[in-house]
Backbone as CSV, one residue per row, in Angstrom:
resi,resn,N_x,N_y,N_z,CA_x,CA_y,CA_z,C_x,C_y,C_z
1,UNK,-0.162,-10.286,13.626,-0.388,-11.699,13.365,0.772,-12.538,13.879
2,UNK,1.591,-12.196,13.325,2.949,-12.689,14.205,3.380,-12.970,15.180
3,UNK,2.839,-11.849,16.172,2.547,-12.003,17.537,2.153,-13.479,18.403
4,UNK,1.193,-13.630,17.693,0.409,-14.860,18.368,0.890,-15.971,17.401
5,UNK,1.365,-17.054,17.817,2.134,-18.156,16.738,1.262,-18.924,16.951
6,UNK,0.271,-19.373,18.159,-1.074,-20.118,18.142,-2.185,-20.114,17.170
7,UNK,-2.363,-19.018,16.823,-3.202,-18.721,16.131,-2.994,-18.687,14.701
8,UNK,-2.069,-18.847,14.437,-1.285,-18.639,13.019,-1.080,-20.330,13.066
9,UNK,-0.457,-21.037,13.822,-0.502,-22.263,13.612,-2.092,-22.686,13.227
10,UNK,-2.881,-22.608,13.856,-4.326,-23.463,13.577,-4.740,-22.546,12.464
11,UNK,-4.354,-20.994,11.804,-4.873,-20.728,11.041,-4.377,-21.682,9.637
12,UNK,-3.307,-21.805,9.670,-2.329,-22.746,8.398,-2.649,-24.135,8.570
13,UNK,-2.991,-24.720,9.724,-3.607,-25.441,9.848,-5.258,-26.447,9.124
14,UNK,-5.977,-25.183,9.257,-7.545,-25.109,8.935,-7.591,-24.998,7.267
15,UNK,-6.558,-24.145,7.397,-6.379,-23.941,5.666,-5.795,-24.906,4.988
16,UNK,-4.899,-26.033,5.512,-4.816,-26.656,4.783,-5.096,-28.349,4.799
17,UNK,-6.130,-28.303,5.957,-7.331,-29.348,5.483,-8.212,-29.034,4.820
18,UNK,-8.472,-27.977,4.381,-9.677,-26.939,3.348,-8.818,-27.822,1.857
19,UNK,-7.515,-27.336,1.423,-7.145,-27.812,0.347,-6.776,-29.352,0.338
20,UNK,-6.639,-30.007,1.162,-6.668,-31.778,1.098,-8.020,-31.684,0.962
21,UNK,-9.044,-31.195,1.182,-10.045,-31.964,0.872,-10.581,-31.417,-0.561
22,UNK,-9.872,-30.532,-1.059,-10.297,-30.310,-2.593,-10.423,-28.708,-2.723
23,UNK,-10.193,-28.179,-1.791,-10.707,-26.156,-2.406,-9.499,-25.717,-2.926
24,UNK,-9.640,-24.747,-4.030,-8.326,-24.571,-5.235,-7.689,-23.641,-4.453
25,UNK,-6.036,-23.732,-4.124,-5.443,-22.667,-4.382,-5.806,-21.407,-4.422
26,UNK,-5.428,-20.266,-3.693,-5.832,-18.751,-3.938,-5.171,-18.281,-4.082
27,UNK,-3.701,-18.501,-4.867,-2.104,-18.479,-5.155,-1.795,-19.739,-6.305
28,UNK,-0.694,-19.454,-7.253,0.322,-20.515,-7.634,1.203,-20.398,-6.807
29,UNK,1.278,-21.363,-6.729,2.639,-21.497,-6.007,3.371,-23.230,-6.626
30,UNK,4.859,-22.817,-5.993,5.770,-24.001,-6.359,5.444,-25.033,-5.492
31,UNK,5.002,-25.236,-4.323,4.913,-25.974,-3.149,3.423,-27.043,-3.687
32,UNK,4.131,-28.112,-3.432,2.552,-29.086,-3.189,1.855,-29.328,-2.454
33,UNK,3.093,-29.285,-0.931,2.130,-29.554,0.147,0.891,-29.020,0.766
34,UNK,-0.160,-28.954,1.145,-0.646,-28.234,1.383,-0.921,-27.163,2.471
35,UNK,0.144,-27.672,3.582,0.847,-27.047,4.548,1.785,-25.444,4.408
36,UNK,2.389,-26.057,2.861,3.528,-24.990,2.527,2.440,-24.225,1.378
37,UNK,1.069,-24.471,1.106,0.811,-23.987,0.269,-0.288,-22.525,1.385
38,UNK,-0.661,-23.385,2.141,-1.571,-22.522,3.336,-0.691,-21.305,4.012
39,UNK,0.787,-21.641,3.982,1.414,-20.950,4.681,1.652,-19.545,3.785
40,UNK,1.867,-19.703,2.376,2.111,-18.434,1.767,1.140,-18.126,1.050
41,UNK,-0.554,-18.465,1.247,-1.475,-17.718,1.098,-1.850,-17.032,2.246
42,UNK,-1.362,-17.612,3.724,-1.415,-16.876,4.866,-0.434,-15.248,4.339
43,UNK,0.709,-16.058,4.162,1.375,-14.584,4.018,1.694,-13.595,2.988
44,UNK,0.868,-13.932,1.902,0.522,-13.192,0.680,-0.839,-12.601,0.945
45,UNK,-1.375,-12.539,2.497,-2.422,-11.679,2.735,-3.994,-12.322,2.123
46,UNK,-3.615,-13.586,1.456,-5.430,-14.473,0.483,-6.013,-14.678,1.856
47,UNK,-6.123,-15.339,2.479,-6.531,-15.735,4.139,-6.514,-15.033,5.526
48,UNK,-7.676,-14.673,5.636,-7.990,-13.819,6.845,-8.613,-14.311,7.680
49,UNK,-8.254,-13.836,8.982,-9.733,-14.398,10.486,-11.153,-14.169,10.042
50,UNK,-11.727,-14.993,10.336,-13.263,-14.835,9.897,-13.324,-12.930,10.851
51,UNK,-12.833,-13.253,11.900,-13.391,-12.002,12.996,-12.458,-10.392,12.316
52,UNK,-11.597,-10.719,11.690,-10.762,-9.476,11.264,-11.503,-8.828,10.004
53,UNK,-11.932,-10.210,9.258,-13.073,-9.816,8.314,-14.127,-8.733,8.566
54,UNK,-15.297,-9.278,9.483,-16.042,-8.774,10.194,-16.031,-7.700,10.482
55,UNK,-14.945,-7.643,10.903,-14.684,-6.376,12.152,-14.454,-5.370,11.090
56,UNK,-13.571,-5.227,9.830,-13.633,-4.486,8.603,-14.996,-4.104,8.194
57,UNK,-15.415,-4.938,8.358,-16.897,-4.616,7.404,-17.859,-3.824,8.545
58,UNK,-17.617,-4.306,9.761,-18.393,-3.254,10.973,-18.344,-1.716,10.848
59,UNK,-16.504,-1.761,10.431,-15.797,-0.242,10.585,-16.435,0.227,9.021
60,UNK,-16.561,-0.081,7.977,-16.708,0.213,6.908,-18.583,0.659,6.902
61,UNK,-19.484,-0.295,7.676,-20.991,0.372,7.753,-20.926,1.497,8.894
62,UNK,-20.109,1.678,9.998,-20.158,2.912,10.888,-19.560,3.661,9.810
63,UNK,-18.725,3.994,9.042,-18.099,4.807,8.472,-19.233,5.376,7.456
64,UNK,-20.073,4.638,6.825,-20.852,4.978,5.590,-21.948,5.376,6.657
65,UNK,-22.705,5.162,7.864,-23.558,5.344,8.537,-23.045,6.842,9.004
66,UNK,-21.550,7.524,9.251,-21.348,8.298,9.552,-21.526,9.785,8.488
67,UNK,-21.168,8.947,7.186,-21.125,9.844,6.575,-22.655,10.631,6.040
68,UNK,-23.395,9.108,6.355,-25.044,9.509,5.680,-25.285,10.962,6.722
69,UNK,-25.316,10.687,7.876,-25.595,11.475,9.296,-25.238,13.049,8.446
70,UNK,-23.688,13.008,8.564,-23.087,14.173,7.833,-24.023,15.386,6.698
71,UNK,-24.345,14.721,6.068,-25.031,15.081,4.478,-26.428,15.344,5.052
């Protein structure tokens, strides 16, 4: 993730016009802004790529599809 600072910018970004416009926190945190609040739900792991999502859940039905095969 680190790697790419583009992508991490518009991800902290996206996230925190999500909370100006009203969606709660997925963390306490000390921070109000919602900039500094996006940033350490980015890095407390709450906020993921829609596509990293996905892509988990792809590997997780080949995996259960593999195992049915198996049995």
């Amino acid at each position: 993730m680190e790697e790419n600072k583009y992508l991490l910018t518009m991800m902290i970004a996206k996230r925190a016009k999500q909370l100006q416009s009203g969606s709660k926190p997925l963390l306490i945190s000390k921070h109000k802004q919602p900039i500094l609040i996006a940033l350490e739900e980015i890095k407390a792991g709450k906020v993921y790529l829609k596509e990293v999502q996905e892509s988990q859940k792809s590997e997780e039905k080949i995996r259960e599809n593999i195992i049915k095969d198996m049995e």
